[in-house]
Structures are given as C-alpha cells and as structure tokens.
C-alpha positions in Angstrom: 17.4 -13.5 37.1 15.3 -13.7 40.5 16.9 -11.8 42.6 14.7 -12.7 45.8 12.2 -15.0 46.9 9.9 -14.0 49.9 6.8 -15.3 51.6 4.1 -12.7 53.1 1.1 -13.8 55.4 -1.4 -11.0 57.4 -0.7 -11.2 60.8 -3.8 -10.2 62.7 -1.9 -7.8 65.2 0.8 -6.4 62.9 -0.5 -6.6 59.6 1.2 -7.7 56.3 4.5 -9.5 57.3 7.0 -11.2 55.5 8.3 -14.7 57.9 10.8 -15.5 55.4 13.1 -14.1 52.7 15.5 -15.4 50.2 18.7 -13.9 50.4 18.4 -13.2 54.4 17.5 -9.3 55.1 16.6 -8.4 51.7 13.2 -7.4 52.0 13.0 -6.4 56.0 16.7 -6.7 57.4 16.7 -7.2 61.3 17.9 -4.9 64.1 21.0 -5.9 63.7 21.7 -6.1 60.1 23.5 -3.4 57.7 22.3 -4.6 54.5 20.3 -2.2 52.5 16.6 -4.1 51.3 16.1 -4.0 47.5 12.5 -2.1 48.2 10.7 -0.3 51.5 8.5 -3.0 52.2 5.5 -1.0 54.5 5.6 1.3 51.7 4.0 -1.8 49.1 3.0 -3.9 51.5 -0.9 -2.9 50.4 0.1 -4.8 46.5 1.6 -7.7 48.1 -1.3 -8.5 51.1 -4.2 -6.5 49.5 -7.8 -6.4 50.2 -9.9 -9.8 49.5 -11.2 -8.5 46.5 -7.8 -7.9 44.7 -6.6 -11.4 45.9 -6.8 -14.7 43.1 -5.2 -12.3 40.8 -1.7 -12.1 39.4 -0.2 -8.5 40.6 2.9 -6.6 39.6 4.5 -3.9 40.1 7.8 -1.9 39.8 10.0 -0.3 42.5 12.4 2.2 41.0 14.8 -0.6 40.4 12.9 -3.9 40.6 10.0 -5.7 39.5 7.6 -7.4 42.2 5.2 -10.2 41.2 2.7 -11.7 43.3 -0.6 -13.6 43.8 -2.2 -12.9 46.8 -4.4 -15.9 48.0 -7.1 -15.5 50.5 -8.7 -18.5 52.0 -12.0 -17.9 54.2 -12.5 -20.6 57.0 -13.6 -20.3 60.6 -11.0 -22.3 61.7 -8.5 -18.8 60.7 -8.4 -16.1 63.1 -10.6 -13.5 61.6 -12.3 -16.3 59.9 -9.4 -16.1 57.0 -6.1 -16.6 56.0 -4.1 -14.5 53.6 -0.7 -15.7 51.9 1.3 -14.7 49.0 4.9 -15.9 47.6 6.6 -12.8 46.0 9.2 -12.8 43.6 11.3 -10.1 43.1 13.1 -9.1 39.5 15.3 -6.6 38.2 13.1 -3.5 36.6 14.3 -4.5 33.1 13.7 -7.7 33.1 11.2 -9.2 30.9 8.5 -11.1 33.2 6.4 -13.6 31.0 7.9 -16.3 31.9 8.3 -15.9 35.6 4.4 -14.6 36.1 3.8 -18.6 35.4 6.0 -19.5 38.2 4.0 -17.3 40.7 0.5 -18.7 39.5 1.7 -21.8 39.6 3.4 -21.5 43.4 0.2 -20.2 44.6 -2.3 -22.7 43.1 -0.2 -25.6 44.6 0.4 -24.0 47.9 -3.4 -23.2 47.9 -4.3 -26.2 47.7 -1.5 -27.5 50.2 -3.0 -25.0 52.4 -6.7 -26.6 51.9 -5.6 -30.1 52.2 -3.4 -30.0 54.9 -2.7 -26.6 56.5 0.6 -26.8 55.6 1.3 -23.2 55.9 -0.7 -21.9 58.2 0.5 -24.6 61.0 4.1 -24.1 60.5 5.3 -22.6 63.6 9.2 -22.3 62.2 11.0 -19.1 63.1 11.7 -16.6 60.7 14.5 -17.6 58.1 13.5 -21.5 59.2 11.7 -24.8 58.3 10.3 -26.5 55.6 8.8 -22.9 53.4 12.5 -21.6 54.0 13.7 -23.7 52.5 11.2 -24.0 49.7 11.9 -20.8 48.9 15.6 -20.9 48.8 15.9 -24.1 46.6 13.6 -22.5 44.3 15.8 -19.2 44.0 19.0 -21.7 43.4 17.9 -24.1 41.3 15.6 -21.4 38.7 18.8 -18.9 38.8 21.2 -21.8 37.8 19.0 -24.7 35.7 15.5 -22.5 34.8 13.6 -25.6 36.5 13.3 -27.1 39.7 11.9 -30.2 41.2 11.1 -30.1 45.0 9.3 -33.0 46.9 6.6 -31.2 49.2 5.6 -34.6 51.3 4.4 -37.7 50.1 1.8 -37.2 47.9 3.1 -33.6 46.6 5.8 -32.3 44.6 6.0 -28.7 43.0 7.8 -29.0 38.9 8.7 -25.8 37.8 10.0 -24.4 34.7 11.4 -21.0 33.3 10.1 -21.5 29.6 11.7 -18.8 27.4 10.0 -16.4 26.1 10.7 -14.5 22.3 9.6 -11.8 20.6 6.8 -11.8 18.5 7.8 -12.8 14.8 7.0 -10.9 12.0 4.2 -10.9 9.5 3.9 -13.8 7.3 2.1 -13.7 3.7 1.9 -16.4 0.9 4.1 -14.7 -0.8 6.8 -15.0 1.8 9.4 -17.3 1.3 11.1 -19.3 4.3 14.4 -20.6 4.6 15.4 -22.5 7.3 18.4 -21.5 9.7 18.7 -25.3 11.0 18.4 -28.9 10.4 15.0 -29.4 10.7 15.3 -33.1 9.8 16.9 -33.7 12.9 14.2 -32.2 15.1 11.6 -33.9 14.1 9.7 -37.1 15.1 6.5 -39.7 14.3 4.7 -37.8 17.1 5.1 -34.2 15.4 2.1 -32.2 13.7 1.5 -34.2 11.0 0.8 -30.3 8.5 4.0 -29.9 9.7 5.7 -33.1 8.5 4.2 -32.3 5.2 5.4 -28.9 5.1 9.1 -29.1 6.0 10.6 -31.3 3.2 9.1 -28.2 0.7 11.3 -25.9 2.9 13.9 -24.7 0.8 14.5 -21.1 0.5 13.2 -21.4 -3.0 9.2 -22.3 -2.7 6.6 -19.6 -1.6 4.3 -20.2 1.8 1.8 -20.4 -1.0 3.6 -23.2 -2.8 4.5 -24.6 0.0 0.6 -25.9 0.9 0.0 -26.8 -2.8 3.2 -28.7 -3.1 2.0 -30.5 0.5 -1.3 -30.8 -0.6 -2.2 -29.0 2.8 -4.9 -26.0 3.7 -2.9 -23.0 3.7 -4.2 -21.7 6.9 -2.9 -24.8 8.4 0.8 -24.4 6.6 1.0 -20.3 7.3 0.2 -21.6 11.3 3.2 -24.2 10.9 5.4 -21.8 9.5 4.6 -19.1 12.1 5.6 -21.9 14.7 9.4 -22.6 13.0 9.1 -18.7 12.4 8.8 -18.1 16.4 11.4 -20.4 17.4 13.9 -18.8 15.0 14.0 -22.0 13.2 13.4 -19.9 9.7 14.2 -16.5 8.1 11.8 -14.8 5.6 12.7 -14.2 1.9 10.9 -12.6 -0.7 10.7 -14.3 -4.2 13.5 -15.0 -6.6 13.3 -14.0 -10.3 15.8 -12.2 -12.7 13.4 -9.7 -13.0 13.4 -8.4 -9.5 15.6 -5.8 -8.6 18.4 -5.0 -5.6 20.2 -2.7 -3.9 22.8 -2.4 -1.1 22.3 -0.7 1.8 24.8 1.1 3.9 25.6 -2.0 6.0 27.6 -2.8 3.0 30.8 -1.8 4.4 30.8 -4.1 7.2 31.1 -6.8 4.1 33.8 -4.9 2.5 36.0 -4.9 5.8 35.0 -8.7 6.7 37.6 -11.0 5.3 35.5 -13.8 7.4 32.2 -12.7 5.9 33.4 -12.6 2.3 35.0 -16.3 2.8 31.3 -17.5 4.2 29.9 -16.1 1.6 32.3 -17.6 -1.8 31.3 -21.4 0.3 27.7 -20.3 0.2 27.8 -19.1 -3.4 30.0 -21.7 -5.0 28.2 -24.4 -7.6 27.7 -27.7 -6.4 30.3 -30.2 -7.8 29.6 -31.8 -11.2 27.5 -28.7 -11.7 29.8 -26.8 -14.3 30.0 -29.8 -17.0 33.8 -30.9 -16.3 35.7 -27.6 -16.9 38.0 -26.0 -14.6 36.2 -23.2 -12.3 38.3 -21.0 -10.3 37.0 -20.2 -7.1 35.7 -16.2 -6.8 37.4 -14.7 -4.4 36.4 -11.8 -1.8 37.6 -9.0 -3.9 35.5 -10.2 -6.7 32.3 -10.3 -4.9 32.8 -7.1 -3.1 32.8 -6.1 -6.5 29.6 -7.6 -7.9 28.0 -6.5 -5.0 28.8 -2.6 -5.1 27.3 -2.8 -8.6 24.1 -3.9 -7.8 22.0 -0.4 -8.3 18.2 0.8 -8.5 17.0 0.4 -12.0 18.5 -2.5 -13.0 17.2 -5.8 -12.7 19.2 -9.3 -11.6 19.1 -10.6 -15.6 20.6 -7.5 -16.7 22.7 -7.5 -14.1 23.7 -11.1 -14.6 24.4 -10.7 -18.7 26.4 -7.5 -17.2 28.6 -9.5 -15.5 28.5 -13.2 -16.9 31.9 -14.1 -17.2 32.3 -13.9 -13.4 28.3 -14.6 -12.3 28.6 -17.9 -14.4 30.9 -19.4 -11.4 28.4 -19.0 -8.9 25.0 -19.6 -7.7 22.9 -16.3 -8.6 20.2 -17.3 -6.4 22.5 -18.0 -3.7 24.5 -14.5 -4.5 21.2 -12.7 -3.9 20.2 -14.7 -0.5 23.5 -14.4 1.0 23.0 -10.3 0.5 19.6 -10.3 1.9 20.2 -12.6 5.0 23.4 -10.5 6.1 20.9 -7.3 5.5 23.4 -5.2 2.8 20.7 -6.0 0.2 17.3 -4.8 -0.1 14.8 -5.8 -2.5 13.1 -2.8 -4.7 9.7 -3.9 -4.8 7.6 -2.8 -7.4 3.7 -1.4 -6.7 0.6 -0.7 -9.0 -1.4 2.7 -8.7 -4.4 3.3 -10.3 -5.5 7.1 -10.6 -8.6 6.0 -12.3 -12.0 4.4 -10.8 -13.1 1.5 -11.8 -16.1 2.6 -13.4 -13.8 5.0 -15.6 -11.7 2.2 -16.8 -14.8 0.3 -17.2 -16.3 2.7 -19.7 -12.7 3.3 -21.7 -12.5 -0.3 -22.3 -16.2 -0.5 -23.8 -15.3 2.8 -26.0 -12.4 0.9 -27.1 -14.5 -2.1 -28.0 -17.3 0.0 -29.5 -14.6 1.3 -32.0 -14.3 -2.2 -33.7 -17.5 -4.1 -34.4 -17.5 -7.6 -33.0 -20.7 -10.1 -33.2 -22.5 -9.8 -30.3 -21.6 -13.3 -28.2 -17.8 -12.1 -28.5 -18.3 -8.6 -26.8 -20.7 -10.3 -24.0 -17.9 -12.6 -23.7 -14.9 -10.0 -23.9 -17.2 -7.8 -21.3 -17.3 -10.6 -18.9 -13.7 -11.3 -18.7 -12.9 -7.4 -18.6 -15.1 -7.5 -15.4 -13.3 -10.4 -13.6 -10.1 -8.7 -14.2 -11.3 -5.7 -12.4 -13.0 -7.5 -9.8 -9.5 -9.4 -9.5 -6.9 -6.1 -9.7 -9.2 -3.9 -8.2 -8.0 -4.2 -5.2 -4.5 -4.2 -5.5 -4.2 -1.1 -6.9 -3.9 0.9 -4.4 -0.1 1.3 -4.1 0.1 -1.2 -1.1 0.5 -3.9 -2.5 3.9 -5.7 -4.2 4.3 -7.1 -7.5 4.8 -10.6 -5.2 2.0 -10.8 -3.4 -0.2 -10.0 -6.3 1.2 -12.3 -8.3 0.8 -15.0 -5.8 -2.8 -14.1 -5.1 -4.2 -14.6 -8.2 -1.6 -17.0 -9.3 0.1 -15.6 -12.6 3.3 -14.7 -13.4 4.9 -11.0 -13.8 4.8 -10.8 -17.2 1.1 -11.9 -17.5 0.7 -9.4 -14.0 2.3 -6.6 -16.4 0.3 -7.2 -19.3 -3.5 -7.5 -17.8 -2.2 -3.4 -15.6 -1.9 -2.2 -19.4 -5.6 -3.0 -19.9 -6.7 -1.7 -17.1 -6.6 2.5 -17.7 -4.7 4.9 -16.4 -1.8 2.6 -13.9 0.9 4.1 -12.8 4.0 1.7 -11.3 6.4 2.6 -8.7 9.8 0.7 -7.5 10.3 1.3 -3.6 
C-alpha cells in the first residue's frame, strides 16, 4: 500500500523542495500543522534531488519505517535557471513492503512526465500553490485510485494520458526437472484461447498429475526446453503443483503434519471425494464409501521400508475401494506425506569397475566379435551411469534421463561394481 505520494523540484535559492504532498503535511507539515511527517525530509533530501550524475536512475531507500522510491530526472536547457531543471515524483511505502511492482510505477511516472516536461513545460510552468493545480491533483488520484483498484487512468491534456498498473508480483517457483510431474490446481481449459502460446496449447491437454515434464514434450511432440519454459509459466502463476512419479515401487512416509489430518473432520471428508473410484469403475458391485477413520488408518501405516505394492497387498480389502494413486497425491499435496527417494553411490572409479568387468569376462572364453561387442556396451553404460552415481541423484530422474524403467535401472547398478543404494 502507498502510503504517500510527493513531488520534489530544486529550487535555486532553497534547494530540494517538495511543492506538493499526498496526504497534506506528510512529508514537510506547515507552521501550523501538528501531524508528525512519516520521514525528516532535509535529512534524505540528497537521495530524492541528487547530483546530475545519480539522476536517470531508479533510487531507493529505507527510513526506519518506510521505503522511499524515486527517479530523479534532470533536464539541461538554457531556458532553466542554472541552465537545468531537476524533478522527481517520490513514492513512499511501508518498510516491509515488497517493491517490484511499484519501482515500475515510478519509471514509468518519470519517463512520461519527462517527456511532458520536454514537450510542453508542463511542470516547470505551473505556478499553482503548494497542495494545488493540475500535479496535485495528479498525484492524489494516483494514490486513490492504485490503493483501491492497482491501476489508474488519468487524462494529462489532449494528446496525453498516463495508464498505470500495479502488476503482482510472486515468488520465484521452484526448480523444475523432467522428472517432475505437474498437476494442475485449476481449470486450465477455461483460461485459454486461439491467441495463446501455441507449446503451450500442446502441452496442457497432457497435464494430468500422472505424465512426467519429460513425457509431457514427447506425448506433445514438442522440444522440451520449450515445454519445461511453459510449465515454469503455469508453475509461476500457481496454476500447477509439482509431484514426483507414481509407481508401487516407490515408497512413503508421513510427516508430523499428520496430526492436523487426524483432527480435521473437513480434511478427511475432501479427501474420501478425492480418493473415491469413478462410477462404473468397480464392475457393478456395491462399494461402501471409506470413511475418515479408515483413512486415518491407512495413512498412519504408511512407514520407511515398505513400498506402496506391499503396502497395497497389506491392506487390499480396504485399498481396493479407492484410487491408490489418488491416496498417495492427496498425502503429498496436503504435505503429511513425503516421498523416500532412493539414490545410487558408487565407491568405486570407473576404471576399477572397468577392469572387474573384463576379469569377469576373461574368466569365460567368448569368440572374439562377442567380447568387442560385450566391451562396447559395458562402456556406454558407464559413460551413461557414470554420472549419476554420485549420491545426488534420485532413482526418478535417472530413470527418466536415460529412459528405462526401475527394474531395468536396478539391474544395469548390479553390473556396475561396488554400488551402494540409500533411501532418503
């Protein structure tokens, strides 16, 4: 929220001096006023109307309670006393206040009013009294209409009128890999239009929860970089959450946020609507409903160690009423699941697992085109798991870098020496 508005010329006899202010007195009060300025102004003046070289140039600064922006603008002509004219439009914020958005206001303020300035004098001839006139009153609409509608529209004169918008601004979202997997949060459907990205019209009909950013680009037949860009956008709009991949092999846990589940009557209805099977889905037969008690249940015996297909054979009487996939999700989105990601650690070089391979080979004879061929294939796998094997990498994202499967994943780590994997 702004909470002032003030405009700041040098005055050749007295110096930087604010002429008018937005709310009255609240950067220099009068003689006669009582209210209590928001800064002392002789104390910053210097940042507001600095020296020519520091002018053209967005400049902040913070007060112990509020945030100043400004963009000094200094115009050299001999028609100006001193043969220039120095201006600035300051807007004043609360300390905490996050700025992005509102530094685009000033730059844009000054740039028009520099050129207003150029064109027509517009400010420099105004000879309104303090608190008066047509900048007055510029600067008060502005403060009304950005507090209340974060835009404004104000006809200058004929040929000029200033548009301003407060854009929002959000953090910045988190990293995306292909082996991420989005899920959207809205309709997207109903965003869209003809005139939209057309990578992104590909890509949002493959948004499911269920496909990979990976998949996603060969499903869409699209260039990945292009598709990870289109899914940062959604992702920085909040239009999607990041999941990792589903399989019965991966492995769970709850967290301690877990009790906020148990005591949420609300949260454990949401959740049996989110996790009950489609209709027509359970081949006629009668299905009760689960019930809250029930999934607090499943979801306190998710542990370490064991995976969602044991889990699920553990538990199929009551997992066969409801979607797994969806079980899992719901856990994850809420945050009193975690995923136990598993990681490959090699303690051995790769020339050491290089040489027990050929030992291995030596120790059964094989014509000689078969153990060129065998030797060949040993390498690429190396080359390929080399560098994943340094305990940073997830099952996942191997898996979806070189495009195999866990099992297959599992099976080439066994021919590669001395591996060691780790579930974090």
């Amino acid at each position: 929220m702004i909470r002032a508005i003030f405009f700041c010329v040098f005055d050749v006899n007295e110096g930087p001096k604010v002429l008018h202010q937005v709310p009255a007195d609240c950067i220099v009060p009068s003689s006669s006023s009582t209210q209590i300025p928001l800064f002392h102004f002789p104390s910053v003046s210097s940042y507001i109307i600095p020296r020519p070289e520091f002018c053209s140039r967005l400049i902040t600064f913070c007060t112990p309670t509020h945030r100043v922006l400004s963009h000094p603008v200094c115009l050299q002509s001999s028609s100006y006393p001193r043969n220039a004219y120095t201006f600035s439009f300051a807007l004043v914020l609360d300390a905490a206040t996050p700025f992005a958005s509102y530094a685009t206001v000033t730059l844009k303020l000054a740039s028009l009013l520099q050129t207003l300035e150029e064109q027509s004098r517009f400010l420099s001839r105004d000879g309104s009294a303090p608190n008066t006139g047509k900048i007055y009153a510029l600067c008060e609409i502005l403060l009304e209409d950005l507090n209340n509608y974060s835009e404004s529209m104000i006809p200058i004169d004929d040929s000029n009128t200033l548009n301003i918008k407060l854009f929002p601004t959000y953090p910045p979202p988190p990293p995306l890999y292909a082996h991420h997997v989005p899920l959207s949060t809205v309709q997207l459907e109903k965003l869209t239009d003809p005139n939209w990205d057309l990578t992104m019209l590909k890509v949002l009909p493959h948004i499911d929860g269920i496909n990979s950013v990976k998949q996603i680009s060969l499903l869409a037949d699209a260039d990945y970089k292009l598709v990870r860009k289109a899914v940062e956008h959604l992702l920085y709009y909040g239009c999607l959450l990041l999941l990792d991949i589903f399989s019965f092999s991966a492995i769970y846990a709850p967290t301690a946020e877990l009790s906020s589940f148990v005591e949420d009557e609300a949260m454990q209805s949401e959740c049996a609507r989110y996790v009950a099977l489609p209709t027509g889905s359970t081949n006629g037969s009668n299905v009760t409903p689960i019930n809250g008690v029930e999934l607090v249940e499943l979801y306190l015996n998710l542990r370490q160690g064991q995976n969602v297909k044991s889990f699920h054979v553990e538990h199929s009487e009551i997992m066969e009423r409801l979607d797994v996939r969806r079980f899992i999700t719901f856990g994850v989105i809420k945050g009193f699941l975690y995923r136990v990601h598993k990681y490959a650690i090699s303690t051995s070089s790769p020339s050491q697992r290089k040489g027990d391979r050929k030992s291995k080979m030596q120790q059964r004879p094989k014509r000689a085109a078969e153990v060129q061929s065998s030797d060949a294939d040993g390498d690429a796998h190396l080359l390929d798991l080399g560098r994943f094997l340094d305990g940073t990498h997830c099952f996942d994202e191997i898996c979806t870098e070189l495009m195999i499967s866990d099992q297959e994943l599992t099976a080439r780590l066994k021919s590669h020496g001395d591996v060691q994997i780790i579930y974090r």
